[in-house]
C-alpha positions in Angstrom: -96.4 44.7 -7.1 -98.2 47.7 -8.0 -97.0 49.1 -4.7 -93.2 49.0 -6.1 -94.3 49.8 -9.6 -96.3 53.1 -9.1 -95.3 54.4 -5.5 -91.8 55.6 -7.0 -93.3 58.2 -9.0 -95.7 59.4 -6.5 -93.3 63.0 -6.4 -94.5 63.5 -9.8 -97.7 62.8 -9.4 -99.1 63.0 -6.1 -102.0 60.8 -6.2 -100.0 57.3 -6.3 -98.7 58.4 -3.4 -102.0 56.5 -2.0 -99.9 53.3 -2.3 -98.2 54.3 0.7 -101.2 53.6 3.0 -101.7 49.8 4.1 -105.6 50.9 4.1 -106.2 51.8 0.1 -104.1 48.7 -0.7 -106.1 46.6 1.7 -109.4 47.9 -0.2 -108.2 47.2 -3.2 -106.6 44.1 -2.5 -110.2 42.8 -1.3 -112.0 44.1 -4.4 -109.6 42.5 -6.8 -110.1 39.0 -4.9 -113.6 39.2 -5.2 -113.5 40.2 -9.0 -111.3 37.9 -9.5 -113.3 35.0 -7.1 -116.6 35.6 -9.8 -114.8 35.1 -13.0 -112.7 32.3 -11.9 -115.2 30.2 -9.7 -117.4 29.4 -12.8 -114.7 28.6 -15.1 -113.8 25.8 -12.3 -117.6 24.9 -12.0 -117.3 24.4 -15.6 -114.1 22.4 -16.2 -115.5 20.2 -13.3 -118.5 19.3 -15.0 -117.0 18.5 -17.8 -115.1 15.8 -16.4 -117.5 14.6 -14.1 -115.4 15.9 -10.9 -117.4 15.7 -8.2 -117.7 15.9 -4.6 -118.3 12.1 -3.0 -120.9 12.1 -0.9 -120.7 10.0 2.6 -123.2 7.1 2.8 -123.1 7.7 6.8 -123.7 11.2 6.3 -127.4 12.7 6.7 -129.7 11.8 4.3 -130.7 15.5 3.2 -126.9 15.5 1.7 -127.7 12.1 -0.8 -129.3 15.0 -3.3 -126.0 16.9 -3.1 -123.9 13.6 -5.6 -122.5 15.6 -8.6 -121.7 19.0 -7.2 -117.9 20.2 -8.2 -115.8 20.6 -5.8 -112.0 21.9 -5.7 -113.5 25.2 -5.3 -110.5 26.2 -3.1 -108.8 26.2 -6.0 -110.3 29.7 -7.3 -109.8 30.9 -3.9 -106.0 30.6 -3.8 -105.4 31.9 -7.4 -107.6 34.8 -6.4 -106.1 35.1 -2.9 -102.8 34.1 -3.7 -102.5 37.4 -7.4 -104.5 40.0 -4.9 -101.8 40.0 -2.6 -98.4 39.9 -5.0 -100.7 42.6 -7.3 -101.4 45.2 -3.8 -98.5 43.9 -1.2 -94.6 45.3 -0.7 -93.0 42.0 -1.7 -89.9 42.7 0.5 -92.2 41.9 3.2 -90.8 38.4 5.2 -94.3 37.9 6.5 -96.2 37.9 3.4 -93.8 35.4 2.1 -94.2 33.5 5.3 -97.9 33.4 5.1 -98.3 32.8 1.0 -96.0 29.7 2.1 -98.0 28.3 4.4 -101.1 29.0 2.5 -99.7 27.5 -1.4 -98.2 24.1 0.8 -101.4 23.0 2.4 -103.4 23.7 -0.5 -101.4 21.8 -2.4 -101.9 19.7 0.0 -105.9 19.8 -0.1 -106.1 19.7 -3.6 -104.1 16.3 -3.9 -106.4 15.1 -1.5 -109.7 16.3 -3.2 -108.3 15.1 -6.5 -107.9 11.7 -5.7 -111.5 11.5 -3.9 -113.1 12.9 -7.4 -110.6 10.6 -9.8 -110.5 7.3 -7.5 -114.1 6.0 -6.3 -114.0 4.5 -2.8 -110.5 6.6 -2.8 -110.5 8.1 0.9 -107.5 10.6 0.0 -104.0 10.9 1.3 -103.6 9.1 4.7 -104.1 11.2 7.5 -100.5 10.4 8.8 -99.2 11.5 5.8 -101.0 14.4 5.3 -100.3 15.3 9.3 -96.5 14.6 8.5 -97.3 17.6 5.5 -98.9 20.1 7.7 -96.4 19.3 10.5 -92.8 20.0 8.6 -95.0 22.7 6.8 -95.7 24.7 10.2 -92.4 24.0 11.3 -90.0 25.6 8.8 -92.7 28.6 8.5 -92.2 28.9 12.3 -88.7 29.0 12.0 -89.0 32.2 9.9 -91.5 33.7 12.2 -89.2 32.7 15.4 -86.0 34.3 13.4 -87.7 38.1 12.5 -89.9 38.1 15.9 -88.8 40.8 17.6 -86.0 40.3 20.6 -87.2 38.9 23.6 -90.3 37.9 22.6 -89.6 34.7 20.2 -91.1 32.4 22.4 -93.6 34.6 24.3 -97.6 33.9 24.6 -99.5 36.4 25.3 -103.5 36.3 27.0 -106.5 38.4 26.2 -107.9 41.0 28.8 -104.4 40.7 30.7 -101.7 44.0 30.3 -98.6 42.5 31.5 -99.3 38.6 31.8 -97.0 36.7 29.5 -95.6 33.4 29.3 -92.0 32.5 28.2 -92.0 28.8 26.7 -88.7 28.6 25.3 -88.5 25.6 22.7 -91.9 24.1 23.4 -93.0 27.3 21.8 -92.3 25.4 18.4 -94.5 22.5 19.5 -97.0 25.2 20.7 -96.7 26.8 17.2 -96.9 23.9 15.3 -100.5 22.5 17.0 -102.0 25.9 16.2 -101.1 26.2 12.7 -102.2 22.6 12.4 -105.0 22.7 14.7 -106.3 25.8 12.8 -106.2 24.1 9.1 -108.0 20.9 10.2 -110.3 22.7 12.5 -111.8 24.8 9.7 -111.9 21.5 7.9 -114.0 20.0 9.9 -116.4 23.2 10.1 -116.3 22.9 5.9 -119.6 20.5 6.1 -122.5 22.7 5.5 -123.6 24.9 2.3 -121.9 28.3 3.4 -121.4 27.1 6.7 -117.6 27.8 6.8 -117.8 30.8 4.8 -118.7 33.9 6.9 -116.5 32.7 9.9 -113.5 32.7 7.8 -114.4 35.9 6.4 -115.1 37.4 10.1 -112.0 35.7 11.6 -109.5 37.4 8.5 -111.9 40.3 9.1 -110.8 41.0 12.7 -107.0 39.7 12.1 -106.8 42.6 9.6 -107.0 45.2 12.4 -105.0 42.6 14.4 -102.0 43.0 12.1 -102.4 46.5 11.5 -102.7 47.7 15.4 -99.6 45.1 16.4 -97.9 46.8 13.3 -98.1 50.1 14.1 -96.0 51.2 17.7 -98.5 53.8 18.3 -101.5 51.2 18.3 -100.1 48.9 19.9 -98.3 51.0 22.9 -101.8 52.5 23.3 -103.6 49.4 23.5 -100.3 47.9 25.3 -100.0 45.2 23.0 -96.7 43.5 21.0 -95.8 45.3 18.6 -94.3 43.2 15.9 -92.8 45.3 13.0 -93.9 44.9 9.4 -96.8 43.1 10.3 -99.0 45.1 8.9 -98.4 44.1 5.7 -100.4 41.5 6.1 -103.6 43.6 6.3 -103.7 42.9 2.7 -103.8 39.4 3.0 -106.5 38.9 5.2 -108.3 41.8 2.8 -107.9 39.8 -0.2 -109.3 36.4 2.1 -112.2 38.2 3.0 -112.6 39.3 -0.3 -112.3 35.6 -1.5 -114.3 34.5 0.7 -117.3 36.8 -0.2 -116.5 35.8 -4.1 -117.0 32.2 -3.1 -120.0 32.7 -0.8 -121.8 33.7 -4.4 -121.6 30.3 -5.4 -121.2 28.2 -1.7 -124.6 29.7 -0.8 -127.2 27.1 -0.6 -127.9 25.2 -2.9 -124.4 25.2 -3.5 -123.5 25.0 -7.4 -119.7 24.5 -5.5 -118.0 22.8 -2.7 -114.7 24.4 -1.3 -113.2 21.3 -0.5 -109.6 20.6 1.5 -108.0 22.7 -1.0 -109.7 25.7 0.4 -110.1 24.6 4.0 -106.8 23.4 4.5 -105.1 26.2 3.1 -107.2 28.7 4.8 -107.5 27.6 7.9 -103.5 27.1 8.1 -103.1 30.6 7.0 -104.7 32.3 9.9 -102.8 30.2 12.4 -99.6 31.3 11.1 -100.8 34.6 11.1 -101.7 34.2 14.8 -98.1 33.2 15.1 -97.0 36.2 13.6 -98.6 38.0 15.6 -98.6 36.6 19.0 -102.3 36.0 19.3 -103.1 32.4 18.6 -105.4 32.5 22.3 -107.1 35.4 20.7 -107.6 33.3 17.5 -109.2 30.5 19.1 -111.9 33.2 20.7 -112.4 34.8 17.1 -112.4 31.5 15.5 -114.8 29.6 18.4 -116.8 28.1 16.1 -114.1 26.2 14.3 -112.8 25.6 18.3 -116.3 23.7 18.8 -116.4 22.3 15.7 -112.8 19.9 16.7 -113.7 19.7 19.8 -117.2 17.9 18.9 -115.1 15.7 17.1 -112.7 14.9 19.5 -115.4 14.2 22.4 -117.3 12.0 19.9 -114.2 9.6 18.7 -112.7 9.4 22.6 -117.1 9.2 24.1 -117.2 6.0 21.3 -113.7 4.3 22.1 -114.2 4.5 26.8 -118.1 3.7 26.4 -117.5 0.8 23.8 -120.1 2.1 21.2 -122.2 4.7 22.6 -121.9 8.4 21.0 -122.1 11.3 22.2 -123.7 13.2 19.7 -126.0 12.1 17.2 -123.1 13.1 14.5 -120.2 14.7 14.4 -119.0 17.2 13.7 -121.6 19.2 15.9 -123.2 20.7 12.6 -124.7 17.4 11.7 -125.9 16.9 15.4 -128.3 19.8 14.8 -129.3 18.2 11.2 -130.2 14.8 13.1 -132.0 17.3 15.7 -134.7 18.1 12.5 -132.3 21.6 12.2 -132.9 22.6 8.7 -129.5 23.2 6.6 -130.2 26.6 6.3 -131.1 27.3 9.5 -128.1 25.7 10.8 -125.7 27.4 8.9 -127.5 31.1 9.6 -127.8 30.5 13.8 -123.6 29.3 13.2 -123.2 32.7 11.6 -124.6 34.4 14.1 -122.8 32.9 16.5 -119.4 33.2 14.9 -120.3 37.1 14.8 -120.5 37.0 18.4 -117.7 35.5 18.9 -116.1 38.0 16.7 -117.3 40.3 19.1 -115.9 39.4 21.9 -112.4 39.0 20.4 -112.0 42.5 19.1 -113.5 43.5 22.4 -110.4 42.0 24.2 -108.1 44.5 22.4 -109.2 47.1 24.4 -110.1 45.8 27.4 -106.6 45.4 28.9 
């Protein structure tokens, strides 16, 4: 918005011509979502306690968590509005990706927050189905796809690309919309699943839209990107600001997430999140890359997966003392705190090694 708005008269006055560059709008774009994340999260916090919303607290789950009853939840809910006004305010709104992406985000956490609603309203109310939110997320992915697949540069609609190799690609013509599909998906239930701890999910979603910002920016830019020998998707770079103004949501919410939490981000933050950085690994042609950034969210599903399928072929037994994994290390005698910090860590790492892959090619 203020990109169309001021960048016209940069000729007569030569400072707005800042507006051009992707990198001041990014900055700003994360500093306005992180102003707006501290005036807006407590008004939530607030309305919630008013009406007694809170987060429902699993009888199966660890004991520690029982203390936890009458914490608001929704939190996702400041998140969006901040995410979602950062980008129209900093962003070139004739940009098809940004659209793409804001789609994706606004449907799933619609999405979430229907889901969290009826926990907090309903008692013994376990949500929307999981078909029918599934069916949701599904149709969702698939008509953003279809955008992504019809502004993807020629030749490489359908094309997946591998960290650490130059030249390797793989063409997989119309499964590439299935392929698509289980990414975006997998990506918003994955960080789902992570969303379990006090600040646990926090940091890596700030790290993953962290190293996706120079991810959209190099695969923007034809210089970047034939230097690193990379896609180059145009326009992408655009969506620097959007993953600036996640991080900077995410750091607003951390304020309140960190434990003790006074806030829980519930499925209208992780869905939407989460579902937003697999579209823009889409976008992008890096959705291997995204599972390497996002490995902790990768382990967190996975945990779950082995522990359902372990319960169902052993006729009982489990293979962890909880799933997700997070709560294994709680049953271990793993502290909260000291779970969620050694996940950090590792999700840095991880982060690490991602980035790393850019170069070595």
């Amino acid at each position: 918005m203020l990109y169309h708005l001021l960048y016209q008269f940069s000729e007569q006055h030569s400072f707005l011509n800042l507006f051009r560059y992707i990198t001041f709008r990014s900055g700003g774009a994360l500093l306005t979502s992180l102003t707006f994340s501290f005036f807006i999260i407590p008004l939530v916090i607030q309305i919630q306690k008013n009406r007694e919303l809170s987060q429902p607290i699993r009888e199966l789950g660890p004991e520690t968590h029982h203390k936890k009853a009458g914490t608001p939840t929704m939190g996702g809910v400041a998140m969006l509005i901040a995410l979602f006004f950062s980008t129209l305010i900093w962003s070139d709104l004739t940009n098809t990706y940004i659209w793409i992406v804001l789609f994706v985000t606004v449907i799933f956490g619609f999405l979430g927050f229907a889901d969290d609603y009826l926990k907090v309203k309903k008692k013994n109310s376990k949500g929307i189905r999981g078909k029918a939110k599934l069916a949701v997320q599904i149709l969702t992915s698939l008509i953003a796809f279809y955008f992504v697949y019809i502004n993807s540069p020629s030749g490489f609609q359908s094309v997946l690309t591998f960290p650490f190799f130059k030249n390797f690609m793989l063409d997989l013509g119309l499964f590439y919309f299935a392929f698509a599909t289980i990414v975006i998906v997998g990506s918003s239930n994955a960080v789902n699943l992570t969303d379990g701890l006090d600040g646990l999910v926090t940091i890596p979603l700030a790290l993953v839209a962290g190293c996706f910002a120079a991810i959209v920016y190099l695969v923007g830019s034809s210089k970047f990107a034939n230097y690193l020998q990379i896609i180059y998707v145009p326009d992408t770079a655009e969506l620097t600001i959007f993953c600036a103004a996640l991080v900077g949501s995410c750091l607003g919410f951390l304020w309140f997430n960190a434990p003790p939490a006074e806030i829980f981000m519930g499925d209208t933050g992780s869905l939407s999140l989460g579902g937003s950085l697999g579209i823009i690994s889409v976008i992008t042609k890096h959705e291997i890359l995204l599972a390497i950034v996002g490995g902790i969210f990768v382990i967190e599903a996975l945990s779950v997966i082995i522990q359902v399928y372990y319960f169902k072929f052993t006729g009982g037994k489990r293979f962890f003392k909880m799933a997700p994994i997070h709560h294994h290390f709680e049953k271990c005698g793993w502290s909260e705190t000291k779970v969620v910090v050694r996940f950090w860590i590792v999700a840095i790492i991880f982060a690490i090694i991602g980035l790393s892959t850019l170069k070595v090619r």
